[in-house]
PDB file of N, CA, C and O in Angstrom:
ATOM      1  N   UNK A   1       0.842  -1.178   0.000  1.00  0.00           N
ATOM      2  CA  UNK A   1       0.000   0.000   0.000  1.00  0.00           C
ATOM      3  C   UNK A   1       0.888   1.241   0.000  1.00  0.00           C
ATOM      4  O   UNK A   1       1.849   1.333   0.763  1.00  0.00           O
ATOM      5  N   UNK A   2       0.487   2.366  -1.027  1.00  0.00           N
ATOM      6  CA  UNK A   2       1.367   2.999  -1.126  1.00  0.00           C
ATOM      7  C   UNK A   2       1.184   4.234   0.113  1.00  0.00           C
ATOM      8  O   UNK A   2       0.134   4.363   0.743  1.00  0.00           O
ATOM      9  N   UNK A   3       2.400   5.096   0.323  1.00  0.00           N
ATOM     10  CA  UNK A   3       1.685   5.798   1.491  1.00  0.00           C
ATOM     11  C   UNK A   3       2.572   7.322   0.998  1.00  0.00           C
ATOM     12  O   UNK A   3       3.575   7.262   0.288  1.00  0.00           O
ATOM     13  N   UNK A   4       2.117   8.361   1.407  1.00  0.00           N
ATOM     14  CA  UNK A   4       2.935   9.537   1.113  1.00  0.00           C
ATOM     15  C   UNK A   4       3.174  10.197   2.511  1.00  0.00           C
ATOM     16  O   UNK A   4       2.408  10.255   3.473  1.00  0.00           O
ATOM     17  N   UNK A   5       4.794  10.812   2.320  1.00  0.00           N
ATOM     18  CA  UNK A   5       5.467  11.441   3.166  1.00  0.00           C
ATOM     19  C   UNK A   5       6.325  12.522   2.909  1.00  0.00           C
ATOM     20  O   UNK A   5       6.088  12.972   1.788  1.00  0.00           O
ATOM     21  N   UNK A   6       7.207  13.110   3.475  1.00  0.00           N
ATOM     22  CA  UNK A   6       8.064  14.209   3.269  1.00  0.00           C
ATOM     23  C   UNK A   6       9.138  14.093   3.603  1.00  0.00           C
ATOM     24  O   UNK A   6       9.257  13.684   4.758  1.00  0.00           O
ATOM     25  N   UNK A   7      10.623  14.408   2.718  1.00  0.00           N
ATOM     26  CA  UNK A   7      11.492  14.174   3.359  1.00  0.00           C
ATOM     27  C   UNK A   7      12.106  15.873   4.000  1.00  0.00           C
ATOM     28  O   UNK A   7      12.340  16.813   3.239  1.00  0.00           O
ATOM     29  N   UNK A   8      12.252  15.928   5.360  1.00  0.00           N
ATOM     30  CA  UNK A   8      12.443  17.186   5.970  1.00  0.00           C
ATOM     31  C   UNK A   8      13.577  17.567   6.273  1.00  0.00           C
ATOM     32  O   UNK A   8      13.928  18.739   6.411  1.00  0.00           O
ATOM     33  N   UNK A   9      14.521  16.179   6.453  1.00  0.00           N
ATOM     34  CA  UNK A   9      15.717  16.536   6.967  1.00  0.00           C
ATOM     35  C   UNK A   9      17.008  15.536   5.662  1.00  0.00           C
ATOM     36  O   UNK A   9      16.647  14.899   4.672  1.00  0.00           O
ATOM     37  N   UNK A  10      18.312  15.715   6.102  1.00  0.00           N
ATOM     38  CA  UNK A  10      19.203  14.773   5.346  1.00  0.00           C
ATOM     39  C   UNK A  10      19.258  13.248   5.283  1.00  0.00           C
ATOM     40  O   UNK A  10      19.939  12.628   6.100  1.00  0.00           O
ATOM     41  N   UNK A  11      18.634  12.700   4.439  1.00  0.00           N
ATOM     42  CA  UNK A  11      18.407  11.803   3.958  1.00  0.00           C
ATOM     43  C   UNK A  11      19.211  11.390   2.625  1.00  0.00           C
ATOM     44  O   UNK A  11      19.488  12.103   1.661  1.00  0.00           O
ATOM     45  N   UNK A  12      19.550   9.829   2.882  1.00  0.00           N
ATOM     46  CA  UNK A  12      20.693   9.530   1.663  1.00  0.00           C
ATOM     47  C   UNK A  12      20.335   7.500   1.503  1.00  0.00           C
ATOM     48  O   UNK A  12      20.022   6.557   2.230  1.00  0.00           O
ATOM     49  N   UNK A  13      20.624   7.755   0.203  1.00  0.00           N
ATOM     50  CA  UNK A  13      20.629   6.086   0.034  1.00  0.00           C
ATOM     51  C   UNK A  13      21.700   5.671  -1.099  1.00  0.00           C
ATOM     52  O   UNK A  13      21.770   6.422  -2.072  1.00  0.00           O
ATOM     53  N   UNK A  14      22.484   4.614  -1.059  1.00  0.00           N
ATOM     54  CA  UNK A  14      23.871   4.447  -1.812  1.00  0.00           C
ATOM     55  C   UNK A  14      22.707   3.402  -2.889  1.00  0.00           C
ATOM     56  O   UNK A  14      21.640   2.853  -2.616  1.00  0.00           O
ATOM     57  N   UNK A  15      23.531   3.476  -4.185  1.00  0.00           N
ATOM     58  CA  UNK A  15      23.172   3.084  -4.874  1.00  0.00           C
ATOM     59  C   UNK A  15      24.335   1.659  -5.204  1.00  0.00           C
ATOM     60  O   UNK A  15      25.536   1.834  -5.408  1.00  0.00           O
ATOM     61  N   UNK A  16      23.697   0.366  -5.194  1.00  0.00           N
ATOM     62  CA  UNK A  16      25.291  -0.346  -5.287  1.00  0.00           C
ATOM     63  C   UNK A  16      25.722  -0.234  -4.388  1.00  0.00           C
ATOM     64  O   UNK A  16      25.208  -0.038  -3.286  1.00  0.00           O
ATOM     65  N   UNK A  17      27.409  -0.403  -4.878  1.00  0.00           N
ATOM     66  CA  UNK A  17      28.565   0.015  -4.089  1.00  0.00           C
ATOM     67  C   UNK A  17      29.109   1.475  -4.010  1.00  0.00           C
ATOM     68  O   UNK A  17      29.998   1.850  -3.246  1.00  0.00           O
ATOM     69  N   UNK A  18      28.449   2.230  -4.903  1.00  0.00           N
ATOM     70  CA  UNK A  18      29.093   3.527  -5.213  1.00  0.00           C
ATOM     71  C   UNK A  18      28.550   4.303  -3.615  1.00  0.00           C
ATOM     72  O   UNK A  18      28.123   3.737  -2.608  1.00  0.00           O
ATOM     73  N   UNK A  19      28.773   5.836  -3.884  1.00  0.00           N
ATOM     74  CA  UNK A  19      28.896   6.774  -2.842  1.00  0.00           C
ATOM     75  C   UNK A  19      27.032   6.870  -2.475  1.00  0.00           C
ATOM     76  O   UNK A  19      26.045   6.529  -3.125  1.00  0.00           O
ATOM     77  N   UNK A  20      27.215   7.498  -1.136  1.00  0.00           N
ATOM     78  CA  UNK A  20      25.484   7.996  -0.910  1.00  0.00           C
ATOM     79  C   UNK A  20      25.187   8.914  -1.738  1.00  0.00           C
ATOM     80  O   UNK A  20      25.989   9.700  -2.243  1.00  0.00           O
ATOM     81  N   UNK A  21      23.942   8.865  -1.937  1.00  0.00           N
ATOM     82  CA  UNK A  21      23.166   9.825  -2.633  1.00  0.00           C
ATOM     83  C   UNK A  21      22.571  10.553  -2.018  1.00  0.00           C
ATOM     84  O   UNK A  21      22.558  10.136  -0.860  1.00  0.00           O
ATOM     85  N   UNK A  22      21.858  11.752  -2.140  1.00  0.00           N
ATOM     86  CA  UNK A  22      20.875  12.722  -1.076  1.00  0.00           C
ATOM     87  C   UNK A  22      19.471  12.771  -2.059  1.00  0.00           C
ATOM     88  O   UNK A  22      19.249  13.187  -3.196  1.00  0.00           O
ATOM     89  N   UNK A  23      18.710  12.168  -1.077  1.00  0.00           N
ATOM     90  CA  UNK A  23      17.149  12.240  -1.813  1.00  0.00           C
ATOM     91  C   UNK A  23      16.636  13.641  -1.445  1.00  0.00           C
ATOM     92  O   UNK A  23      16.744  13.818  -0.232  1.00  0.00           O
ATOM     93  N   UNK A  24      16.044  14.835  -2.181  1.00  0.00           N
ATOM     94  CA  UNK A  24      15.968  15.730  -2.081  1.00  0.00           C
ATOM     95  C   UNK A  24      14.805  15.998  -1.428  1.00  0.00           C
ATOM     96  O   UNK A  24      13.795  15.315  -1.596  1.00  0.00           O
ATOM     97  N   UNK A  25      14.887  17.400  -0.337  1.00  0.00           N
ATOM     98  CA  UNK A  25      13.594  17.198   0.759  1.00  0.00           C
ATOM     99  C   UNK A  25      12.053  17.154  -0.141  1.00  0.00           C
ATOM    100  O   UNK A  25      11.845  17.295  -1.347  1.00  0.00           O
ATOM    101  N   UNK A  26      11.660  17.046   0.336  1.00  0.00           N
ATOM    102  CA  UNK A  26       9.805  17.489  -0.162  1.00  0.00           C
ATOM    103  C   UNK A  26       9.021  16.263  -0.311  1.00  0.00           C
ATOM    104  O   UNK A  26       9.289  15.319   0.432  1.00  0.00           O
ATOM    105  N   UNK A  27       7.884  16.138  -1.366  1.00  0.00           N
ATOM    106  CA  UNK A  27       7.060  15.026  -1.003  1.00  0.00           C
ATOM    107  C   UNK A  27       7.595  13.881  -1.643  1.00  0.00           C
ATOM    108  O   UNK A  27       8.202  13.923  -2.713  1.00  0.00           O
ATOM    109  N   UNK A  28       7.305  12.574  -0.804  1.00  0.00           N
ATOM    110  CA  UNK A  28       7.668  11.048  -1.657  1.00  0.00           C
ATOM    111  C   UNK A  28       6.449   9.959  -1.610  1.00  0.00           C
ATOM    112  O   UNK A  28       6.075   9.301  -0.640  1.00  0.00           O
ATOM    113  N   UNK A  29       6.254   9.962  -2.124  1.00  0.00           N
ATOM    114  CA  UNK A  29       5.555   8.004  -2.215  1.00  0.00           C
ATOM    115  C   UNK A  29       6.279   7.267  -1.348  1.00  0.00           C
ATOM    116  O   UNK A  29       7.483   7.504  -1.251  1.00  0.00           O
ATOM    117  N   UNK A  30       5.726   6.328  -0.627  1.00  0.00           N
ATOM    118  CA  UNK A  30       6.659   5.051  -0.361  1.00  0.00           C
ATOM    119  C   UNK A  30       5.819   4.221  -0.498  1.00  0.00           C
ATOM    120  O   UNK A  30       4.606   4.322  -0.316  1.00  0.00           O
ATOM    121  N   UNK A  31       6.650   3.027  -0.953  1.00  0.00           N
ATOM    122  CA  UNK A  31       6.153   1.185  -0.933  1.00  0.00           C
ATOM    123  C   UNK A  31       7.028   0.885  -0.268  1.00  0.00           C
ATOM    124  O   UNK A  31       8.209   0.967  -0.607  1.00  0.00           O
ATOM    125  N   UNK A  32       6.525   0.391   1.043  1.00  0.00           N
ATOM    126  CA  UNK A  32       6.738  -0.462   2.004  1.00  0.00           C
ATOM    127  C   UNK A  32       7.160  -2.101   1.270  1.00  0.00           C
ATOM    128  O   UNK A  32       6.637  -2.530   0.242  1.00  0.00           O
ATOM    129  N   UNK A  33       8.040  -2.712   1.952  1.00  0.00           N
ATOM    130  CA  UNK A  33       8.041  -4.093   1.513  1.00  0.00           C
ATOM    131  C   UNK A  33       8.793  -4.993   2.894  1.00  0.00           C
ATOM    132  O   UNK A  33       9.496  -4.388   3.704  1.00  0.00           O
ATOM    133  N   UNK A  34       8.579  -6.208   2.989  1.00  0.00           N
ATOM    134  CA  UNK A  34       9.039  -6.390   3.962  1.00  0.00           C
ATOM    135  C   UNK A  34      10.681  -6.436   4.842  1.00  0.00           C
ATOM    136  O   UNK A  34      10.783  -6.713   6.037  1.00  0.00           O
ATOM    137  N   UNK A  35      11.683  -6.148   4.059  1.00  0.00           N
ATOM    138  CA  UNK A  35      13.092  -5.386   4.071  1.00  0.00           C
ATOM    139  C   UNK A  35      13.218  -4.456   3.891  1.00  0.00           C
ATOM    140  O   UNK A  35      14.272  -4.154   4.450  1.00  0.00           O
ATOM    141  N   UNK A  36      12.738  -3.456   3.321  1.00  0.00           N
ATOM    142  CA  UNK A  36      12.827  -2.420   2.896  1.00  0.00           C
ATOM    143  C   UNK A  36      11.895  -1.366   2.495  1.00  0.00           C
ATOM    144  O   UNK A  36      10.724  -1.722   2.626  1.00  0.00           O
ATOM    145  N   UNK A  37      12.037  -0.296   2.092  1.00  0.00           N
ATOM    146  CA  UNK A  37      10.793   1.133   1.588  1.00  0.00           C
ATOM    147  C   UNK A  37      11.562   1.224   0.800  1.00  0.00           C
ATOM    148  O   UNK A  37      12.782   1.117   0.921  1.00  0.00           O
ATOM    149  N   UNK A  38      10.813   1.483  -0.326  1.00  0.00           N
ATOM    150  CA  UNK A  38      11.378   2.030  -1.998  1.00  0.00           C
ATOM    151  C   UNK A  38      10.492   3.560  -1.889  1.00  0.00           C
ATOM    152  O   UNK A  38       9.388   3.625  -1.349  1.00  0.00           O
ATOM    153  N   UNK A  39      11.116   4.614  -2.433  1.00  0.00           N
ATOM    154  CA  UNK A  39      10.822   5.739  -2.291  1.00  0.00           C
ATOM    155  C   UNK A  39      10.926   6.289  -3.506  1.00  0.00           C
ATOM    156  O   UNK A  39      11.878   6.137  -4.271  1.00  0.00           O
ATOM    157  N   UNK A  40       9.953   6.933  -3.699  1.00  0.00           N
ATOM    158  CA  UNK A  40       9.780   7.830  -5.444  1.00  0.00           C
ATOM    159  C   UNK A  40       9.436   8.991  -4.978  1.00  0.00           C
ATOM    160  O   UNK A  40       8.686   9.299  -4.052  1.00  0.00           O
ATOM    161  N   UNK A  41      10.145   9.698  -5.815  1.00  0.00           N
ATOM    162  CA  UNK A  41       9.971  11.534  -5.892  1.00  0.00           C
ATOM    163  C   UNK A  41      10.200  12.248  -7.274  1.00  0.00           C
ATOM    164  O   UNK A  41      10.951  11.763  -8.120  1.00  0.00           O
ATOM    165  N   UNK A  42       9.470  13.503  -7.474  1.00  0.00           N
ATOM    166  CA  UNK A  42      10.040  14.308  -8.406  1.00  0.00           C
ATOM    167  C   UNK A  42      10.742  15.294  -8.011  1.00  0.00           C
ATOM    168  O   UNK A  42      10.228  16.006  -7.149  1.00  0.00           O
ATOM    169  N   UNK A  43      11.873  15.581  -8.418  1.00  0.00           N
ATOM    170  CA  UNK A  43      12.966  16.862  -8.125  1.00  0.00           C
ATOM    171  C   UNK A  43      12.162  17.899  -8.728  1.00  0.00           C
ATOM    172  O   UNK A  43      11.135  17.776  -9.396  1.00  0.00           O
ATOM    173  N   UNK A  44      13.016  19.315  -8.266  1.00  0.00           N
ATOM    174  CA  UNK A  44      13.077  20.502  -9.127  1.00  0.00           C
ATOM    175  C   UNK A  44      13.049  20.721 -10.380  1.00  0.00           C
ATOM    176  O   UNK A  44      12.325  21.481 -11.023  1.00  0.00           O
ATOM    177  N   UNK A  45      14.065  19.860 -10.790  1.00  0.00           N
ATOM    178  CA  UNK A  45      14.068  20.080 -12.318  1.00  0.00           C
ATOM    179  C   UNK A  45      13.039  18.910 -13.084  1.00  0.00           C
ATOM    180  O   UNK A  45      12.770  18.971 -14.283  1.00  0.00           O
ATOM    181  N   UNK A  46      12.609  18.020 -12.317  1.00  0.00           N
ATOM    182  CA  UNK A  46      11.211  17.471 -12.970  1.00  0.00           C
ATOM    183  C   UNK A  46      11.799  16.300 -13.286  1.00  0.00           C
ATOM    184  O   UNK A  46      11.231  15.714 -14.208  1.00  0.00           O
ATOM    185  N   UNK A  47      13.128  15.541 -12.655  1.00  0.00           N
ATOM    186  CA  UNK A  47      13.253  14.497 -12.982  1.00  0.00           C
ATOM    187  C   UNK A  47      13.199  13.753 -12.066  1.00  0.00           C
ATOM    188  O   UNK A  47      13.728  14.106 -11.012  1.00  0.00           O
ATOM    189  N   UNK A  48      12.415  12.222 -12.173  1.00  0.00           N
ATOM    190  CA  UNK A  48      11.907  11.304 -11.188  1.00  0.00           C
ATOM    191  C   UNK A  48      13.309  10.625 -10.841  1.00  0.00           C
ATOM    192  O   UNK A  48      14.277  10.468 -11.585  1.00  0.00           O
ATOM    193  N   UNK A  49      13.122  10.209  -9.292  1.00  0.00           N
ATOM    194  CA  UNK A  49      13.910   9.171  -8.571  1.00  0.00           C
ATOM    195  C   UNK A  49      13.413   8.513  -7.563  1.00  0.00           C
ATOM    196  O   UNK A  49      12.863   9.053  -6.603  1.00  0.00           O
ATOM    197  N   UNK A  50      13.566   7.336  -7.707  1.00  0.00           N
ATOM    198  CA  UNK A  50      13.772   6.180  -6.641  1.00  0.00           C
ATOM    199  C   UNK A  50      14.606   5.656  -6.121  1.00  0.00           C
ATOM    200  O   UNK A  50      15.723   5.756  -6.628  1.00  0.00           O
ATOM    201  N   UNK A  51      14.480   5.062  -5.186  1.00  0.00           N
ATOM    202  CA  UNK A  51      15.397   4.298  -4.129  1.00  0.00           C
ATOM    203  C   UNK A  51      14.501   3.493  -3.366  1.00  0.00           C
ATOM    204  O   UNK A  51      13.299   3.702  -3.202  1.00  0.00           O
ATOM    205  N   UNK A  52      15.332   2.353  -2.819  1.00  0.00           N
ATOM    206  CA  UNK A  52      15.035   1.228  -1.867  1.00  0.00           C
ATOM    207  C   UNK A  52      15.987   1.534  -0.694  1.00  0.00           C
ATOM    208  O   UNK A  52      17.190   1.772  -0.807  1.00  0.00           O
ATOM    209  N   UNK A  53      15.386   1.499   0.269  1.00  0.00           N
ATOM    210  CA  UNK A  53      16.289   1.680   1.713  1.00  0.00           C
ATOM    211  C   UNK A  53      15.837   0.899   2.673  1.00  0.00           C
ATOM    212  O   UNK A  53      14.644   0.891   2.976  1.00  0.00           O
ATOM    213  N   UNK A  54      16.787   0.107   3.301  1.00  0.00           N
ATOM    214  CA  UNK A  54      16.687  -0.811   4.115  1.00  0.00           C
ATOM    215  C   UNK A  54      15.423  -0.554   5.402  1.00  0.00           C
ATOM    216  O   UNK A  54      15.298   0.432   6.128  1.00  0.00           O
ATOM    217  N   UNK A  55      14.925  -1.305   5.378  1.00  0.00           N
ATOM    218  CA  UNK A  55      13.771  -0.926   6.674  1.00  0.00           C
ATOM    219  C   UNK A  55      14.177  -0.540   7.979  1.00  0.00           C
ATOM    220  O   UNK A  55      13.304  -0.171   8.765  1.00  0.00           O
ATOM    221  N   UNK A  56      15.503  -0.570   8.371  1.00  0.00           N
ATOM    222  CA  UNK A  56      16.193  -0.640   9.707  1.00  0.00           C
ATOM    223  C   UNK A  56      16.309   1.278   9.504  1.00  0.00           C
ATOM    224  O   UNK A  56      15.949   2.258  10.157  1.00  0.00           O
ATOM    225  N   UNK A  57      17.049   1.013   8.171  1.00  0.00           N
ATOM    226  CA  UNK A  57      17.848   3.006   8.406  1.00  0.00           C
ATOM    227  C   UNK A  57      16.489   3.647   7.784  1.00  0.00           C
ATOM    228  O   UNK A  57      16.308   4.693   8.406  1.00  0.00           O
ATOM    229  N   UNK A  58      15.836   3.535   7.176  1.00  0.00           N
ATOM    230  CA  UNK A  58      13.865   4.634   6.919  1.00  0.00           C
ATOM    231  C   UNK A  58      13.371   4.381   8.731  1.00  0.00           C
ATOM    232  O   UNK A  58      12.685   5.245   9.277  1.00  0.00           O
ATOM    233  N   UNK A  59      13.652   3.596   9.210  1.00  0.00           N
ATOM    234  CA  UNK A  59      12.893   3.701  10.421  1.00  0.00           C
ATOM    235  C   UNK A  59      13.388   4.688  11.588  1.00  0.00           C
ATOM    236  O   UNK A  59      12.708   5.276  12.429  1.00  0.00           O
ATOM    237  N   UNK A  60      15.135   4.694  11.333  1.00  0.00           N
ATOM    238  CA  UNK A  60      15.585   5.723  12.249  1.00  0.00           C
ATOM    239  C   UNK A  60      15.480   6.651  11.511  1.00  0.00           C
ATOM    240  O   UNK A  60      15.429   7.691  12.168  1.00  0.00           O
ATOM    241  N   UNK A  61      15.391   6.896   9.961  1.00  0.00           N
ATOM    242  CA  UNK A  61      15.299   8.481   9.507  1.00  0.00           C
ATOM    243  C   UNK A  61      13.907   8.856   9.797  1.00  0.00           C
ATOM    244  O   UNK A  61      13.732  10.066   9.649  1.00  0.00           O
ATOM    245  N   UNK A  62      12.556   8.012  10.269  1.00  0.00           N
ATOM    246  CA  UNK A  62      10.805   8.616  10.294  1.00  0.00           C
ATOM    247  C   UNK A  62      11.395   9.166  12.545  1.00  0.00           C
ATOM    248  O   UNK A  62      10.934  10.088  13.216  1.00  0.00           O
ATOM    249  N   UNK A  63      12.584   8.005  13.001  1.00  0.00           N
ATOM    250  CA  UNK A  63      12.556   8.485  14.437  1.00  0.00           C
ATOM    251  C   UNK A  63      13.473   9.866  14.248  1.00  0.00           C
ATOM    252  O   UNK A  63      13.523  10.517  15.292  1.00  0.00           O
ATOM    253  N   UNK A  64      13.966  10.255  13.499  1.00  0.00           N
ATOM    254  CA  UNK A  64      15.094  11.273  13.649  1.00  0.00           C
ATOM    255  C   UNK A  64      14.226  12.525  13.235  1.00  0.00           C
ATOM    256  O   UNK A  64      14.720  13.624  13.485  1.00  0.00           O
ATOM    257  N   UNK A  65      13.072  12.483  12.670  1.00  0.00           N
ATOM    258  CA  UNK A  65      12.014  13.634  12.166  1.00  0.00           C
ATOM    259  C   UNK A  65      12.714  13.707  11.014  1.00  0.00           C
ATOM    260  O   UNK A  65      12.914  14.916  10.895  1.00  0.00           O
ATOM    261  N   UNK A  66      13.299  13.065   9.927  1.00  0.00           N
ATOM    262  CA  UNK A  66      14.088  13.471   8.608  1.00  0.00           C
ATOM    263  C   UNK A  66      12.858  13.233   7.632  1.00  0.00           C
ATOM    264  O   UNK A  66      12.369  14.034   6.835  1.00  0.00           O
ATOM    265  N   UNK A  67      12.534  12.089   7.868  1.00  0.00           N
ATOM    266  CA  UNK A  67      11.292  12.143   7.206  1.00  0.00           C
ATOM    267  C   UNK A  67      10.269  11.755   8.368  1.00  0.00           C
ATOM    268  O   UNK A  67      10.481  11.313   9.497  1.00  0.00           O
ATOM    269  N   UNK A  68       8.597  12.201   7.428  1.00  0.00           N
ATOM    270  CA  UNK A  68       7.549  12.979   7.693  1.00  0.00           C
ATOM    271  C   UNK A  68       6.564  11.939   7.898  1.00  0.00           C
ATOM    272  O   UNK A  68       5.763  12.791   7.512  1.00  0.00           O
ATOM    273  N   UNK A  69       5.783  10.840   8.150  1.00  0.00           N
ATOM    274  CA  UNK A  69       4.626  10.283   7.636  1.00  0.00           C
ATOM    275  C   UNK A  69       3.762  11.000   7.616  1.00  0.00           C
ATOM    276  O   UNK A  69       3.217  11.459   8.619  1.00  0.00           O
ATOM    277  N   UNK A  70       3.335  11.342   5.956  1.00  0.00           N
ATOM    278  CA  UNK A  70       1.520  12.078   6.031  1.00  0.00           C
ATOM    279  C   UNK A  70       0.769  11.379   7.459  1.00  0.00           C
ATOM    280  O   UNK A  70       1.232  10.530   8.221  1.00  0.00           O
ATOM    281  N   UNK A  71      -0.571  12.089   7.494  1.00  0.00           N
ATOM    282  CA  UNK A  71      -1.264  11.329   8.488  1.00  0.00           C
ATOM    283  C   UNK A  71      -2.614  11.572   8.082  1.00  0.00           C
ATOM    284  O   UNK A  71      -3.497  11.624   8.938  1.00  0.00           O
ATOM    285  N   UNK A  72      -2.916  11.755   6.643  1.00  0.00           N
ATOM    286  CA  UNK A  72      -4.203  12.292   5.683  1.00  0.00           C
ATOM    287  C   UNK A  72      -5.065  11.034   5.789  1.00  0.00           C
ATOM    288  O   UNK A  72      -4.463  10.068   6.259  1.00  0.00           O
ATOM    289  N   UNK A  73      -6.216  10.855   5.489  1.00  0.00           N
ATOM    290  CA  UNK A  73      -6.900  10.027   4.935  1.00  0.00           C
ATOM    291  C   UNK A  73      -6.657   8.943   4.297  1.00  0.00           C
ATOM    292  O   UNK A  73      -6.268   9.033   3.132  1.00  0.00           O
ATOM    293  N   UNK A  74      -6.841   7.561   4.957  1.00  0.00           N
ATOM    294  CA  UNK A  74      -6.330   6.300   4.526  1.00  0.00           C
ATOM    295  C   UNK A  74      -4.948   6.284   5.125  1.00  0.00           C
ATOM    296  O   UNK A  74      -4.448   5.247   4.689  1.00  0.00           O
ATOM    297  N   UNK A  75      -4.223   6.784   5.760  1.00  0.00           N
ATOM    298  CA  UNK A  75      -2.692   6.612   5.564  1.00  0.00           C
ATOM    299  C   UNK A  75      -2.628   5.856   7.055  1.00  0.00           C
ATOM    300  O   UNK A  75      -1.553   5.447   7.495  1.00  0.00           O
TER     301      UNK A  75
END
């Protein structure tokens, strides 16, 4: 079930082996799965990104206030 949130604070997910990435603040989708949240957003310049992040580190970034859970209708 998909759910929407915000990312408020520094937030990052490595892609591979390469370096972290910074998912840029504002609104995201997430799909939950049972290892992990995959996260979709549109940037500034209008180009889409995703990521999968381990369920352990999205859970300390929703305790750290980095990111937001909506709390709208259905969520």
């Amino acid at each position: 079930m998909t759910q929407r949130a915000t990312i408020a604070g520094h937030v990052t997910y490595t892609p591979g082996d390469g370096a972290p990435l910074t998912i840029p603040k504002g609104p995201v989708e997430l799909e939950p799965s049972k290892d992990s949240t995959t996260l979709s957003w549109t940037a500034d310049n209008d180009a889409v990104g995703s990521a999968a992040i381990p369920r352990d580190q999205f859970n300390q970034y929703v305790r750290d206030g980095k990111i937001r859970l909506d709390k709208g209708p259905g969520n």
